[in-house]
N, C-alpha and C positions, 0 to 999 in steps of 0.2 A: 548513512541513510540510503545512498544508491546500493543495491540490494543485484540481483538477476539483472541482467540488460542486457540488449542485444545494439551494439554497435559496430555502424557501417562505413570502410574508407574502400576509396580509389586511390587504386596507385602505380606508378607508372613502370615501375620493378616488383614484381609480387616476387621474383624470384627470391630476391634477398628476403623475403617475411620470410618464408620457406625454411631459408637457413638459422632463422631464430628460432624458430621451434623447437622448445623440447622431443617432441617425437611428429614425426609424419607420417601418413599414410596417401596411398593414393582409393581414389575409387574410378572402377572402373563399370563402362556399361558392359552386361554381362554377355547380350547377342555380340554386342558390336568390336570391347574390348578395347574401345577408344575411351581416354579418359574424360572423366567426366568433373571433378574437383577433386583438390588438394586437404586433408584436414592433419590437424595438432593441438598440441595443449600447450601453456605456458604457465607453469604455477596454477593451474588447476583450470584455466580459462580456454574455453575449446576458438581455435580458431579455424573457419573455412573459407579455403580462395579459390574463387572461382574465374578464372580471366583474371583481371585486376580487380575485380572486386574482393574484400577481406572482409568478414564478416565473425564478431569477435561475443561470445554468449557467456554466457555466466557472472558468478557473484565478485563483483568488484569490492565488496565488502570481504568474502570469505580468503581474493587475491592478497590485501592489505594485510589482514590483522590475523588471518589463516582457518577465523571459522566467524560465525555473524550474531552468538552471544550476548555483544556487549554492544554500547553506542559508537555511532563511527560519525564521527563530528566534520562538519564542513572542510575544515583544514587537511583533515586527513582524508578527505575525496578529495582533495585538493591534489594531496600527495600522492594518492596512488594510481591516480590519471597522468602524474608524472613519473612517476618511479615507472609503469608498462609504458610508458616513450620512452623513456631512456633503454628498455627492454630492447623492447624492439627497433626500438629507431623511427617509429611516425609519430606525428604529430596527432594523440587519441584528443584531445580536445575538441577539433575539428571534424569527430565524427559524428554523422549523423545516428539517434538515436531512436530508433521508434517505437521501441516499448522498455519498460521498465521497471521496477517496482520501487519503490521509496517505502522505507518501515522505520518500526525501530522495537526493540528488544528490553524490556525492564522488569525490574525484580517487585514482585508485589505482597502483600501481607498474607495471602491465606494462597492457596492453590488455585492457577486460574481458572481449574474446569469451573472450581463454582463458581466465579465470574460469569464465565463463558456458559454456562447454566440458565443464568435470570435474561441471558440477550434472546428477545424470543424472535424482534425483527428490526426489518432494516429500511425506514421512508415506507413504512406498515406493510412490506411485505418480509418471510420467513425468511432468515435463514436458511442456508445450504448447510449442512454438515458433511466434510471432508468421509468419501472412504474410507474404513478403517485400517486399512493397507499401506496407506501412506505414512502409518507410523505417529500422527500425529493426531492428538482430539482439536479438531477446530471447527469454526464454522465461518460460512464466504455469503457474498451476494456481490452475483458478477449483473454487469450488462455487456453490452455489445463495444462502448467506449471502456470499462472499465471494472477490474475486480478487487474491492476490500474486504481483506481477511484478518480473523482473527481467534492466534492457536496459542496451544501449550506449547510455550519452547523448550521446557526442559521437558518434555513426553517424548517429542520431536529428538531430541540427544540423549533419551535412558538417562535422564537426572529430575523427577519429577519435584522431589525438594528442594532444588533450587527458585521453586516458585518462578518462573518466567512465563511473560505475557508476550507476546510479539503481537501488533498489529500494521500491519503494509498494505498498501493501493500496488494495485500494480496497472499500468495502461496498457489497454488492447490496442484502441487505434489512434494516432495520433492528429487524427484529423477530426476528432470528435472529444476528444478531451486532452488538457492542457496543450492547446496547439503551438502556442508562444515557445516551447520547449524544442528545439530541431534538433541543437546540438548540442554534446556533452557540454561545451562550454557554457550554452543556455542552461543547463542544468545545474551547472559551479556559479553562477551571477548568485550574490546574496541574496536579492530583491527577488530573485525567483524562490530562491531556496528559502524566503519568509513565506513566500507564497504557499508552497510545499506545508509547511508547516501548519498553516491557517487551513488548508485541505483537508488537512488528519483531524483537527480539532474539529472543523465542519462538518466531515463524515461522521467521526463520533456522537455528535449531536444529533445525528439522523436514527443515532441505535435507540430502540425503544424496551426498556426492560421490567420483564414480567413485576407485578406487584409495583410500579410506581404509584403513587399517591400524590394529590395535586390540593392546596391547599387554598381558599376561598379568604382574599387579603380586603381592607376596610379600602374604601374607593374603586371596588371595580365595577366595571358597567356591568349593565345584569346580562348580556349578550356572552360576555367571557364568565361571568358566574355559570352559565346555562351549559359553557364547554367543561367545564370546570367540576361541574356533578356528573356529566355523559364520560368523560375521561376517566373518574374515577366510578363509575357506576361499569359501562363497555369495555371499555380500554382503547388506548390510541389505534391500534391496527384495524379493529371492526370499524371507529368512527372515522378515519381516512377512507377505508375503502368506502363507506356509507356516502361521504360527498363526493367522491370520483366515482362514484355511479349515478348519481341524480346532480349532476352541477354540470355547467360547460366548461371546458376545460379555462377559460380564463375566469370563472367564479372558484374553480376550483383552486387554482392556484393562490386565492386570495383566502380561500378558507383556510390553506394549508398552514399560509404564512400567519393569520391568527390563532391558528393552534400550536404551531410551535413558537411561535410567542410567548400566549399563555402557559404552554410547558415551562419554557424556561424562567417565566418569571415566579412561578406558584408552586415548581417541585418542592417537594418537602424531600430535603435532600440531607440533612444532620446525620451525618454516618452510612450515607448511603453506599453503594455500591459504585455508582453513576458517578456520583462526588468524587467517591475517593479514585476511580479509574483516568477521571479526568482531569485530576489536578495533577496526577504522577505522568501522566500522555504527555501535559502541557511542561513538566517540569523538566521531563528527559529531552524532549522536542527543542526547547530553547536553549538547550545547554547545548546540543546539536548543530544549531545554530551560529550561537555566539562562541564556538572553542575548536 
């Protein structure tokens, strides 16, 4: 599940990092010709030391298992935060982490562009669609705390019939979302890593996908009847922005919460899209989980 990460140690001998590296280089400043930091790789993982600081980036998933295709299950974050200690000889557990991605990778029934097609937005605003230069069809919605994405992964590797969906959060700043998370080792706790989990499925439920229909059930007040015909008359993105423009912001909030309420109680979801993206989300997630 840990994806890109960028993790931070202090150490009282950089020198010996130095000699684990696969390759080093030095940089130097160009007027001055004094160095400036030290950088290497180790199984694909770039490391830069600066003083004693070590500063260690890339896919901890693609370090493990050699590329990020398939699920990469707790235990084996488990292991491959152990297996780069015994690498190198520090203690990665203990490193501070402040950003990150958490995903995961599964194989779905039809091609995910058309998936990735009906998602038109995300908490009723659009979608970003990725560059096409990046090799991969996706589409994001980042903020300032945080970006969730979600691409073709077999576009992504020139294997488009493998049908792969990947969706990952990745954290910008860790002082504005999941703060509880400092170090790798907060990241390996189960009880966080349920957490994680609960995050993906939550976001999921924020995706709002073109052509949903919302079905009118015997006992509902006529207040959610009333969302109930505007949902499927407008569509959720025009009626969210419509109360976040005429509400205060704590009316708003409470409107919000009764419409995705009503969303989730009243989709008419029998072969849906939505259905079926989120019960295979949920199914790969917990196996993530508990193996």
């Amino acid at each position: 599940m840990l994806d890109n990460a960028t993790m931070v140690l202090w150490v009282d001998q950089p020198e010996k990092v130095l000699g684990m590296l696969d390759v080093c280089h030095e940089v130097k400043d160009l007027l001055t010709g004094q160095l400036k930091y030290h950088w290497g790789k180790v199984d694909g993982l770039r490391f830069t030391i600066n003083g004693k600081k070590v500063k260690i980036q890339n896919s901890i998933h693609k370090y493990f298992l050699k590329d990020n295709t398939g699920l990469f299950t707790l235990k084996q974050n488990d292991l491959a935060v152990e297996k780069l200690s015994d690498r190198i000889h520090l203690d990665i557990a203990t490193a501070a982490i402040p950003n990150f991605e958490f995903g995961v990778t599964f194989k779905v029934a039809e091609s995910p562009t058309s998936y990735l097609d009906k998602m038109d937005s995300f908490k009723s605003k659009a979608f970003v669609p990725f560059d096409s230069c990046f090799n991969r069809t996706n589409i994001y919605y980042q903020t300032e705390a945080y970006r969730y994405k979600l691409y073709n992964k077999g576009y992504e590797i020139g294997d488009e019939l493998l049908n792969l969906i990947r969706i990952e959060i990745k954290r910008n700043s860790k002082s504005k979302y999941l703060p509880h998370i400092v170090t790798v080792s907060d990241f390996l706790q189960k009880d966080n890593f349920a957490g994680l989990v609960r995050e993906h499925l939550k976001m999921f439920d924020k995706v709002h996908f073109s052509g949903s229909q919302f079905q009118i059930r015997n006992g509902l007040k006529a207040n959610d009847i009333s969302l109930i015909l505007a949902l499927n008359g407008v569509g959720y993105p025009l009626m969210r922005s419509t109360f976040k423009k005429h509400c205060t912001p704590k009316n708003y909030e409470y409107h919000s919460k009764r419409i995705r309420k009503v969303m989730r109680e009243s989709l008419l979801e029998q072969n849906s899209p939505r259905k079926y993206l989120r019960e295979e989300l949920k199914e790969n997630l917990l196996y993530i989980l508990n193996n």
